[in-house]
N, C-alpha and C positions, 0 to 999 in steps of 0.2 A: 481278752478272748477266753471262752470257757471251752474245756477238752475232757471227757469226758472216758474212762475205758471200764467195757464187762464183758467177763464172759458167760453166757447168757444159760450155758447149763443146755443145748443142743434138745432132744426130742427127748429126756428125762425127768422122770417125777411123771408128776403130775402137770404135764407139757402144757396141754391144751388151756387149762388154769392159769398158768404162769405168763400165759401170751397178754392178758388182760394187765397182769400186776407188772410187765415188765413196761409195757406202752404206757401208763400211767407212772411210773416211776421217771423214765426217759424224757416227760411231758413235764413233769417237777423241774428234772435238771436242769431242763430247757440247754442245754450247749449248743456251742457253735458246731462243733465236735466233736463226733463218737466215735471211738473204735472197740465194735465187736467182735468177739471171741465165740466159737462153739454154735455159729448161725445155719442153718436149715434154708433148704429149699428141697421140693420135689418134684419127680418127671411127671406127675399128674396136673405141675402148674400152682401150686400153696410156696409160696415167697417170703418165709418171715421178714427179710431183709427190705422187699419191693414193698412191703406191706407197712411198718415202720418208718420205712423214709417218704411214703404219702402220706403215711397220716402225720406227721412229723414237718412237713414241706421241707423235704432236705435232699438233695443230691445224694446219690451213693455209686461204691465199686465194692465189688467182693472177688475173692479169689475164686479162680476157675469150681465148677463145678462136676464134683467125682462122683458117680453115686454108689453109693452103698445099701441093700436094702430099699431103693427107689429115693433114697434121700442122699442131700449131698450134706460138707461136714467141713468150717470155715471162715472164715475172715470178711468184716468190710467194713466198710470207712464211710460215716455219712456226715455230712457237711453241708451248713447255711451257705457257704459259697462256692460257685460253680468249680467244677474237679476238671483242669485243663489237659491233664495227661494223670496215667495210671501205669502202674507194674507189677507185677506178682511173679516175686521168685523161691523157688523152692528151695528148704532149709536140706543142709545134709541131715543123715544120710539119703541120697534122691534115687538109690534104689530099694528103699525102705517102701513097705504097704501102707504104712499112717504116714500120711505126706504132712510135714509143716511150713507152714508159708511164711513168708513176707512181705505185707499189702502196701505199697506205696502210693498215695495220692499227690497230685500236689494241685494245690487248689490256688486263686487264684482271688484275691481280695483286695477290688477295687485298684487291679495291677500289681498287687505285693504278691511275691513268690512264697506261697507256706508250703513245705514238705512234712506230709505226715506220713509215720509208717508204723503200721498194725501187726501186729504178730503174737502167736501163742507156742513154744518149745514146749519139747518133749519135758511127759509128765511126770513118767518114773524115779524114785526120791535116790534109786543108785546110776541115774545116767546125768553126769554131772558133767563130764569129759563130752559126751553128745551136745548138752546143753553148750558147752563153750566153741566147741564149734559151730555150732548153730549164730552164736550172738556173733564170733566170726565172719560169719556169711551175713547178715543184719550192719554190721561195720561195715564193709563196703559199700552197703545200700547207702547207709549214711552219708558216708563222705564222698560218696557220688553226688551226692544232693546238698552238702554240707556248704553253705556261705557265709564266711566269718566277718561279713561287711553285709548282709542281709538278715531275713529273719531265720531263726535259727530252726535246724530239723526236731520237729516233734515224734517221740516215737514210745507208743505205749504201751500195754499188750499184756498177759499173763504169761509170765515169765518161769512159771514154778519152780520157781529158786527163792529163798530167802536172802535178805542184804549182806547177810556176811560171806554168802557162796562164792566160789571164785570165778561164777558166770557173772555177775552182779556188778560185781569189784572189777572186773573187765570195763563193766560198762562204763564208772563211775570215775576210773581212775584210780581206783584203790589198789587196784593190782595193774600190772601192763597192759596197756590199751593194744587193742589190735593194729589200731592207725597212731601212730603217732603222731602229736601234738592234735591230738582230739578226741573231747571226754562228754561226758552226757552228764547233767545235773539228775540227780534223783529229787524228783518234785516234793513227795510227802513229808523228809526229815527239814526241809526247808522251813517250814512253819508250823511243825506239831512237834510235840514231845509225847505224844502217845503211840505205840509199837505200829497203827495202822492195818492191824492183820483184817486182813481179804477173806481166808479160807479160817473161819471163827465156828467155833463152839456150839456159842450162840447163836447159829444158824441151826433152824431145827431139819435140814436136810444133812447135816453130819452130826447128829447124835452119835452116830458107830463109827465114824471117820475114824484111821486111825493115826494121824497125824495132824488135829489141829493147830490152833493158833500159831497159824503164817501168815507173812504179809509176799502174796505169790505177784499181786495188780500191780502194775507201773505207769507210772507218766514222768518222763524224764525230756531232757531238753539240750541240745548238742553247744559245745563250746569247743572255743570261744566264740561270741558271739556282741554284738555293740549294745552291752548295756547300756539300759534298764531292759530293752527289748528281750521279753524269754522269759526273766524274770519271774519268779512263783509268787503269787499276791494271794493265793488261799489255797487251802485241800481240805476236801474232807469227803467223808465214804458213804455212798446212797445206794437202796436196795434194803437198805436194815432193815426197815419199817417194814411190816406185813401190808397188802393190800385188802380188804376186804375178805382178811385173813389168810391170805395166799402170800406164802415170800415168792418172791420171783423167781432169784436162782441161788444156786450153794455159793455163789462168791459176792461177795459184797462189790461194789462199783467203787470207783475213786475219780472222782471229781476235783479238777483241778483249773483258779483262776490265773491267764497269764497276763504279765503286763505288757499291754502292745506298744507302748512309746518308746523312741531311744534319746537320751541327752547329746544327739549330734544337732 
């Protein structure tokens, strides 16, 4: 199974441009699924998300719709296989004005239970203590959904944290897990030895950034779980490529294959 996460860069830049190189890119990856990041809609009825998942033939859910400026600003999850149930719960702080969610799907493939959960934390490079409570409330969602004798919780999302953060190491097990006796694999270091950075340089939308080369994009995988099922069989990062001279968005995509068989 191929899984797919980006954050798609919301109604900035050069929007209307980027709509074409993003659809085309997403059409490359071909995944079973995607979790977007920084997605649009508007009260006048324009759908990035409705619009994507038809041309795409894919199911979708997104988080609730806020608007701001006639626009809303947000999460969702689209998928080749039908989405049996859905949840979107809101990250602390929840009396905060930029709300960050946590999109859970769980889809439903050919009777197998897959839980995916989408999510994007706060972005500020000194709210590091927010972020760990946030991944906090995201642990829960998990091990709500978590079955160590099923297929394992998928959960992806821009994290804007780096791996060595103590939001990260939460996740990973490098530091103390929120739930005990359960940790999430970090998909990318699994089969690269290249740093994997998302929010790169060489994107010509952060010429003036002043923090590049991070690796912010995750696709991680919950444990334990009945190997090989879960299992990372590839990764690697799409978006790089310009479209017809258009990059899509400031964050590169991370595309990840899983193995779906288990040796029971």
């Amino acid at each position: 199974m191929r899984i797919a996460t980006w954050n798609l860069w919301w109604r900035f830049g050069d929007w209307e441009s980027r709509q074409v190189a993003i659809r085309q890119t997403l059409e490359q990856v071909n995944a079973d699924v995607i979790c977007l990041q920084e997605v649009w809609s508007s009260e006048t009825g324009d759908d990035q998300v409705k619009e994507l998942a038809e041309h795409l033939n894919l199911h979708f859910v997104r988080t609730p719709e806020r608007w701001w400026k006639g626009h809303s600003f947000g999460n969702a999850i689209l998928s080749r296989y039908p989405i049996a149930e859905s949840e979107a719960v809101r990250l602390p702080p929840v009396d905060s004005p930029g709300t960050r969610w946590a999109l859970l799907a769980v889809l439903d493939r050919l009777g197998t239970r897959i839980p995916v959960i989408c999510t994007h934390l706060e972005y500020r490079f000194d709210q590091s203590v927010r972020r760990q409570e946030q991944v906090k409330a995201i642990y829960q969602l998990v091990a709500s959904n978590h079955d160590p004798e099923g297929h394992p919780v998928l959960l992806a999302g821009d994290f804007n944290a780096t791996p060595n953060s103590t939001e990260i190491r939460m996740i990973t097990g490098e530091a103390p897990t929120p739930v005990e006796g359960l940790a999430l694999t970090d998909a990318w270091p699994q089969c690269n030895e290249s740093p994997g950075w998302t929010w790169d340089k060489a994107n010509p939308y952060l010429e003036d950034a002043t923090w590049p080369q991070r690796r912010l994009d995750y696709v991680f995988v919950s444990w334990p779980r009945p190997a090989p099922m879960g299992n990372i069989a590839a990764a690697h990062l799409a978006g790089v490529e310009p479209v017809d001279g258009i990059t899509a968005s400031d964050h590169w995509a991370v595309v990840v294959d899983l193995v779906d068989g288990t040796n029971r």
